[in-house]
Every structure is written in C-alpha cells, then in structure tokens.
C-alpha positions as CSV (number, residue, x, y, z in Angstrom):
1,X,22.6,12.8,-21.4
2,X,23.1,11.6,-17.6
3,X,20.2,9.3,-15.6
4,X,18.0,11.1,-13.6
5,X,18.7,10.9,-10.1
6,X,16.6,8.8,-8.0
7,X,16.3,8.2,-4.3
8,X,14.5,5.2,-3.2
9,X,13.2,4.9,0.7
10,X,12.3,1.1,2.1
11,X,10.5,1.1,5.0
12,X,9.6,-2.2,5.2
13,X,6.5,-4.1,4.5
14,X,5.2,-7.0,2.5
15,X,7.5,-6.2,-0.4
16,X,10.5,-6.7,1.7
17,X,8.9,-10.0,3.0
18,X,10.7,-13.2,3.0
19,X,11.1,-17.1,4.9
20,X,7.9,-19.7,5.2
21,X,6.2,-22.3,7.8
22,X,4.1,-21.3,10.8
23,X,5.7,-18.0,11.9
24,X,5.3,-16.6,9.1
25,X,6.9,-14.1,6.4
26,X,8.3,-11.2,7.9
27,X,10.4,-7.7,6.5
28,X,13.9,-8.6,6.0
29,X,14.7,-7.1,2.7
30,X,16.2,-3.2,2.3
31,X,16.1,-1.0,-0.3
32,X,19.2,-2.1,-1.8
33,X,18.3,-5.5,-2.6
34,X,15.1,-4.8,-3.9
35,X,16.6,-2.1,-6.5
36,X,18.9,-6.0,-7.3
37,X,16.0,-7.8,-8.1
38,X,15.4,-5.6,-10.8
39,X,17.9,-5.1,-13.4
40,X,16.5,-2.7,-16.1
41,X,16.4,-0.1,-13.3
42,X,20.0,0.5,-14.1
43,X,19.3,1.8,-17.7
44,X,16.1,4.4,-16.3
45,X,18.1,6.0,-13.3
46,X,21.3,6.7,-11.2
47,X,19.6,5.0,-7.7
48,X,20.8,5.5,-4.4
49,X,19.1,3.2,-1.9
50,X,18.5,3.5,1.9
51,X,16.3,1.7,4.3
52,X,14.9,4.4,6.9
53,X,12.4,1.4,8.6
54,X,12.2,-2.4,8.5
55,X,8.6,-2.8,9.7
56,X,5.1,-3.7,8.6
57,X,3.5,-0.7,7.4
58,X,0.6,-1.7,10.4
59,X,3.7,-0.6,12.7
60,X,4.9,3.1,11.0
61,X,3.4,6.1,12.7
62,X,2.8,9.4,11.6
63,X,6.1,10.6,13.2
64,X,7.7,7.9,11.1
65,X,6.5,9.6,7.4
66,X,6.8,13.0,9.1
67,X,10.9,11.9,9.0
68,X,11.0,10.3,5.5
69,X,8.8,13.6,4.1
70,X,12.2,15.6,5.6
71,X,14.6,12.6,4.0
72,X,13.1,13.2,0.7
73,X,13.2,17.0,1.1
74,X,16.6,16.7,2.0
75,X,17.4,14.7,-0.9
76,X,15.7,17.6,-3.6
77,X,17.6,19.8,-1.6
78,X,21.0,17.2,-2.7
79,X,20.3,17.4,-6.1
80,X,17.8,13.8,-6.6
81,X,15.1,14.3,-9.4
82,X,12.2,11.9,-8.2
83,X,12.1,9.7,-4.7
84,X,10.5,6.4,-4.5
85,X,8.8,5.2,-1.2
86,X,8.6,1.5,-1.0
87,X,6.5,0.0,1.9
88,X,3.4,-2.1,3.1
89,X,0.1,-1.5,1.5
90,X,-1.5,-1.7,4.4
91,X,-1.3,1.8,4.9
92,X,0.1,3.5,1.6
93,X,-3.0,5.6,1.2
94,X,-1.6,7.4,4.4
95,X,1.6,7.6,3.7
96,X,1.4,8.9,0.2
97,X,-0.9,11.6,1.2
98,X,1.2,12.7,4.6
99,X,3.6,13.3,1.9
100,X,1.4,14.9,-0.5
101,X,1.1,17.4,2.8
102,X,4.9,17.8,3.6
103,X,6.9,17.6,0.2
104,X,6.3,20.9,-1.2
105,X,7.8,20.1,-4.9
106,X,7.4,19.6,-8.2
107,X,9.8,16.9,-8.4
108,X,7.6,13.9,-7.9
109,X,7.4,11.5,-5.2
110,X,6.1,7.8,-5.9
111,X,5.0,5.6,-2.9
112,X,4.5,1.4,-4.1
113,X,4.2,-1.7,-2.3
114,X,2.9,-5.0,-3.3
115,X,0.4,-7.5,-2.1
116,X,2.6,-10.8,-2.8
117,X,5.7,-11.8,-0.3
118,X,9.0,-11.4,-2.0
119,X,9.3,-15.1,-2.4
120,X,6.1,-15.7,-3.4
121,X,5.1,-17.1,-7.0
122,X,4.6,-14.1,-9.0
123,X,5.4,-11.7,-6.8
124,X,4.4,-8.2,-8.1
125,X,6.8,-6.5,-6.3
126,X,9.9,-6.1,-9.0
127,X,7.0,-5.4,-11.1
128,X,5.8,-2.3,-9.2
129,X,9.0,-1.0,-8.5
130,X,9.8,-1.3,-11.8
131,X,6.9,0.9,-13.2
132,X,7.3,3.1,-10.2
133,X,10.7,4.3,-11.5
134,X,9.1,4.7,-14.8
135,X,6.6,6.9,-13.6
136,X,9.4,8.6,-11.3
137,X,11.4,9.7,-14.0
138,X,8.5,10.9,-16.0
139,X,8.4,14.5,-16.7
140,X,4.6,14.7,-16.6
141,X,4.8,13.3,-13.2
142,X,6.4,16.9,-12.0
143,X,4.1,19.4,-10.2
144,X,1.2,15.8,-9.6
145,X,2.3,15.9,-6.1
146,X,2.5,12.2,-4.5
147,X,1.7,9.4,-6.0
148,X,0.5,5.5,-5.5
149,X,1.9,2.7,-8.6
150,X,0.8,-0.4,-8.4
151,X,-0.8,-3.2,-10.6
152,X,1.0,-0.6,-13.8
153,X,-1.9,2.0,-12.2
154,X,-0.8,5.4,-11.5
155,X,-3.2,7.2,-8.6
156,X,-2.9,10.6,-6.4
157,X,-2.7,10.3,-3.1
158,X,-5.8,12.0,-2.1
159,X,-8.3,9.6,-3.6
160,X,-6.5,6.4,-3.5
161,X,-7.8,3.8,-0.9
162,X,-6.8,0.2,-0.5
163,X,-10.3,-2.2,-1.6
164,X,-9.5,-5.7,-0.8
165,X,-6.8,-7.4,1.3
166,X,-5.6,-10.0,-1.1
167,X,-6.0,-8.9,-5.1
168,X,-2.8,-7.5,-6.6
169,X,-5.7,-4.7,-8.1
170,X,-6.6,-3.7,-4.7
171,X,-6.2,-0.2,-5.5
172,X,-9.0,2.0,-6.3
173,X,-9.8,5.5,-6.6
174,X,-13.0,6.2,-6.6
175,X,-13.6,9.8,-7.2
176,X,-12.3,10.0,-10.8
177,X,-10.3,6.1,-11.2
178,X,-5.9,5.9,-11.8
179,X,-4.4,9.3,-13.4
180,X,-2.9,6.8,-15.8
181,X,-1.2,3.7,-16.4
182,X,2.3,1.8,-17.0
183,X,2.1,0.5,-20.5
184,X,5.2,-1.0,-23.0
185,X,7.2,0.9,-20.7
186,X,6.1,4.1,-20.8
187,X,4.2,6.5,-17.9
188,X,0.8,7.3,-19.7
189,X,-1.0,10.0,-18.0
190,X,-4.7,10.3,-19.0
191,X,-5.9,12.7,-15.9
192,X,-4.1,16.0,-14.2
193,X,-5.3,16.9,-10.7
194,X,-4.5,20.2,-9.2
195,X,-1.3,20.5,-6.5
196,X,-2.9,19.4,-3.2
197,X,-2.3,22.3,-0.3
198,X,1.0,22.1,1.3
199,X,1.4,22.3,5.0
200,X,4.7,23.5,6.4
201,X,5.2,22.3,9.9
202,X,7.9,23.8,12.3
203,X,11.1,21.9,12.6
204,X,10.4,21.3,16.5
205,X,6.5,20.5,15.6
206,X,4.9,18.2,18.1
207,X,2.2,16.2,16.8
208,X,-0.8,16.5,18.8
209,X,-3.0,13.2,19.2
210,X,-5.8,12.9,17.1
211,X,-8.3,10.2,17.5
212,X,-10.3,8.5,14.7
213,X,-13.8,7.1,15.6
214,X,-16.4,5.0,13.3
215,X,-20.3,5.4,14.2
216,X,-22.7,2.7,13.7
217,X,-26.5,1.9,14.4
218,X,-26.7,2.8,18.2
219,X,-23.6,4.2,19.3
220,X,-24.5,6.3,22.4
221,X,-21.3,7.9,22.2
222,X,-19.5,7.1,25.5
223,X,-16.5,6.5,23.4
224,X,-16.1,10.5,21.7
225,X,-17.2,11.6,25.8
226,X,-14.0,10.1,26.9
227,X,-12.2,12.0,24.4
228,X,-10.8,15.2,26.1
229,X,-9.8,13.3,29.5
230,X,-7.8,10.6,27.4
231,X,-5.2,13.8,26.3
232,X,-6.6,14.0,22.8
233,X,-6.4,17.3,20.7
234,X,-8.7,16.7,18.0
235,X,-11.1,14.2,16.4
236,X,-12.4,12.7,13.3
237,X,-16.0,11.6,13.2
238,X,-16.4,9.4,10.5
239,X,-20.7,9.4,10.7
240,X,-22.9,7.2,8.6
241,X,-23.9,7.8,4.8
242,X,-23.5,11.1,3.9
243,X,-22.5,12.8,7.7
244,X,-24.5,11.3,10.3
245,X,-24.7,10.2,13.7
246,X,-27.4,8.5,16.2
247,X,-29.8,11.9,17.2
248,X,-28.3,11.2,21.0
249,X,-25.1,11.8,20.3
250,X,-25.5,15.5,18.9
251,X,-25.5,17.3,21.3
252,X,-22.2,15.4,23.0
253,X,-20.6,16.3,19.7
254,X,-21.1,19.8,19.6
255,X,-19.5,19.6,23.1
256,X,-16.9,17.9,22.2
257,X,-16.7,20.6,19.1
258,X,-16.5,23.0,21.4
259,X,-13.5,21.5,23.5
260,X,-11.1,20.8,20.4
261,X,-11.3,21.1,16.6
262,X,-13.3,17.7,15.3
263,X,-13.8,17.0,11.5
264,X,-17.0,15.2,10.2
265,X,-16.1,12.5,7.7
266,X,-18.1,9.1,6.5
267,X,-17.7,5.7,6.8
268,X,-19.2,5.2,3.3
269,X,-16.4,4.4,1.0
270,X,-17.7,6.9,-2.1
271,X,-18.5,10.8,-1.8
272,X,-18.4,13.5,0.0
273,X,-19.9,15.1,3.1
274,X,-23.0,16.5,2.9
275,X,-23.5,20.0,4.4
276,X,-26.9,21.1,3.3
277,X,-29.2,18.6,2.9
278,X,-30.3,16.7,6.1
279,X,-31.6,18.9,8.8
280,X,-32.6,16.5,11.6
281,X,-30.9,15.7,14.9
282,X,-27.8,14.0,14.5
283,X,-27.6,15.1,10.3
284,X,-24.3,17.5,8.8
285,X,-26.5,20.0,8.9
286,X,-27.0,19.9,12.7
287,X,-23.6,18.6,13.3
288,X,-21.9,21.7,11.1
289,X,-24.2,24.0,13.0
290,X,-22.8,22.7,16.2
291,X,-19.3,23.4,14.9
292,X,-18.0,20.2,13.6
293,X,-16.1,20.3,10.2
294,X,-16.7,18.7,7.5
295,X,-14.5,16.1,5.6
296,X,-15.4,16.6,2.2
297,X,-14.4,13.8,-0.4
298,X,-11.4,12.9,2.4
299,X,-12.0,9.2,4.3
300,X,-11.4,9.1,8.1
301,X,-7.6,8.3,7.6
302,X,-6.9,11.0,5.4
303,X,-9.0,13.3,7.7
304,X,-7.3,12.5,10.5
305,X,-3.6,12.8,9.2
306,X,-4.9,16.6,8.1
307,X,-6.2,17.3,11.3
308,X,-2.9,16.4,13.0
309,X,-0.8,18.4,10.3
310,X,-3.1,21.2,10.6
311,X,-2.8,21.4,14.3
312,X,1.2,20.6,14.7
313,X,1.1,24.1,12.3
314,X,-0.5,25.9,15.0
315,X,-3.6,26.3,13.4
316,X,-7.0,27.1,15.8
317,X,-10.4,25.8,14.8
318,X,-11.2,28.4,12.0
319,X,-8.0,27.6,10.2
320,X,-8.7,23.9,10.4
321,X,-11.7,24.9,9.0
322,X,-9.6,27.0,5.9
323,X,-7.5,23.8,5.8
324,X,-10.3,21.6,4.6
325,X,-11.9,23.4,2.3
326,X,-10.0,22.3,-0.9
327,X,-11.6,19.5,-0.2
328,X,-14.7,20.1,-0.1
C-alpha cells in the first residue's frame, strides 16, 4: 500500500531557529531541512516540503495564513492526504484557527511549533514534527478540522491558547483539555469536537481592518472613540470577567456599535460571555442591548480573526451576528 501524501508548509519561527551570542537566534531553517532532521518520517509518509515564509510567527499577518489556507487547498485539490503547518508558537492559536475557517475539508490539517531553538539542548522540535505527521496521517484525524501537536498533545484550534512563554507544555485548552495524545507512536484520540463553521471568502477578498482592544480598571475609552477615524471596520472588545466595561464607556460603545460591527469578548482566560446575567451600566446585558456581539467561549484573537473573515465575506452586522453563534 503507498504512503500517504503529505504536504508540509514552514513559515518560519522558533523551530527553524539557529546561531548564538548577543544577536541572537533567528529563522534560518526551511521546511526541507527540518523533514532531515527527522528520519522515521520517511517510513509514515511521501513528504513534499516548501517554505512559503521565513519569519517569526510575531511577523505573519492574517493575509499571510489567508495564502497558506489557499496553498493547502490547492494541495487537496493535487491529490496530498494531510498538510502540516510548521511555524512560531507565538501565534499558532491564530493560525490554526484562521485555517480551521478557510480549509473546508476533511483531510486534516496539523499546525506545530516548538518552544526550544533548533540548536538548543533538547530541542522538541523533531519531536513535534514527528508526532504531528503521526497525527497527520491518522484516519481519525479526518473531518476534526485544524489542529495544534505539541508536547505529544493533540488540541482543536478553537480552544487552544498558548499559557506560558517558556515550558515546552505551554499549551492548554481550557474548555474541555487535548482531543488526545501521541503515545508509542500512535495518534490516540480521546475527544471528537464538531466541524467548526467554514467561511468561504471571495478570491479578490480584501481584508478589512479590525482592531482588538483590552479594558482594564478605568479605561475612559478614548482609545475605542478614535476607532472609526483611524479607518477601522470592526472591533473586538475584550471587557473584564464575564463581558464588562467601566459604566462610562457604554454608551461610547453602543456608538461605536452602531458605526461598524463590534464583538464583546473577555480578557479572562476561561469561559464564555455572559449575556443574561449582569444588568448594570457597562455589563453584557447592557452592552448586547446596545448592539455589541457577544464572543462566546472565543478569546479576543480568535474573535478578531472571525470578525475579519466574516466581514471580507460581505457579511453586515446581523450576519456577524449568525457567524458567532456556534460559539456561543
């Protein structure tokens, strides 16, 4: 029986990191020689390697991912059976679930990283991808949508969230923990999450600027007022506990919900948004009344990258609104 096909996409990152001394280690690696560093991989797949980007993952923007989610499409559409994403973990948690937006397939689609330079001692890298092609070429992978490997942990995109800037087990998901795990070789799934919605965006999409902004204790809000005049089309919100912002700034939000779609996420790291339960000024219930949607379980990040997707589609303010509710 033939290999599976696998296409493996390097954009950079610390897993592509090499050299010492003051200046530091910086992406020099492609895709090509990190598929070298790890030998079994010849016995799980036929890989073809490419290196889209050579960056820190601090560096890609959405229109970056918006062109490797149409690289891996266009690589189903060749004939590959999985594609593998390798890049910083700085910001996995938005790449895998841009993807999780844009790949509409069954054929799964890993993103990995790793938190240790590729010179390092005991770098996990070879490690990761390793497992990653495991979990790849898995057939209960198919129809999970995207997905984050690391540390032999298999998450979906739309919970996973990076939780410390050094551990090699900095990924977490917090809603329901890792769908599975890597073990004596093997891709063990213990949880199955429904597809996420797809999102099909028009070949000559724009996307629209979207700006993310963090409340805390006393924020009068000049920041969100500044909004429309700086050329931005929507907004995330990301309130305190469960939805909120200072009582001052209601009002301005509810303006500012009224001059382009904005979505109500938290800055709390666990749970959703709350939509029924605090009624004074400034709570989700004001703020929802005012027209301001709510995030759900999705973190400001996520929310954002959404919004964007959701507004390159052409989408108004009550489709937003349908766009978000699967996450609710």
């Amino acid at each position: 029986m033939p290999l599976p096909r696998l296409l493996v996409l390097s954009l950079g990152g610390t897993i592509t990191m090499t050299g010492s001394g003051p200046g530091g280690i910086q992406p020099k690696l492609g895709a090509a020689d990190l598929v070298a560093t790890v030998p079994a991989l010849a016995g799980i797949a036929e890989i073809e390697a490419r290196s889209p980007f050579r960056v820190g993952s601090s560096s890609l923007s959405i229109e970056n991912v918006a062109t490797v989610a149409g690289e891996i499409r266009a690589g189903f559409n060749e004939g590959f059976d999985a594609a593998i994403v390798i890049q910083g973990t700085d910001t996995i948690e938005e790449t895998a679930f841009a993807l999780d937006l844009l790949v509409d397939d069954e054929r799964p689609v890993v993103v990995i990283g790793a938190m240790r330079g590729a010179e390092a001692p005991g770098a996990d890298g070879p490690a990761n991808l390793y497992a990653a092609a495991l979990v790849a070429t898995s057939a209960e992978a198919r129809g999970l949508g995207t997905l984050v490997v690391l540390n032999d942990e298999i998450h979906a995109a739309r919970f996973v969230r990076k939780a410390h800037t050094a551990l090699t087990s900095t990924f977490v998901s917090p809603f329901l923990g890792p769908l599975g795990l890597v073990v004596e070789g093997r891709a063990r799934f213990l949880v199955r999450v429904a597809p996420t919605p797809k999102l099909a965006l028009p070949a000559d999409a724009a996307l629209p600027p979207v700006a993310l902004l963090k409340f805390a204790m006393g924020d009068d809000g000049r920041l969100a007022r500044a909004l429309p005049a700086l050329g931005f089309k929507g907004a995330v919100l990301e309130g305190m506990g469960a939805g909120h912002v200072p009582g001052t700034v209601a009002e301005l939000a509810g303006e500012l919900a009224a001059a382009m779609p904005v979505v109500l996420a938290s800055r709390t790291l666990g749970g959703p948004v709350f939509t029924r339960t605090y009624g004074y000024p400034g709570s989700e219930i004001d703020l929802v009344s005012r027209g301001l949607i709510p995030a759900g379980f999705l973190q400001g990040p996520k929310a954002r990258l959404l919004l964007t997707f959701a507004l390159a589609a052409g989408l108004d303010s009550a489709g937003v609104g349908q766009a978000f509710a699967p996450y609710q």
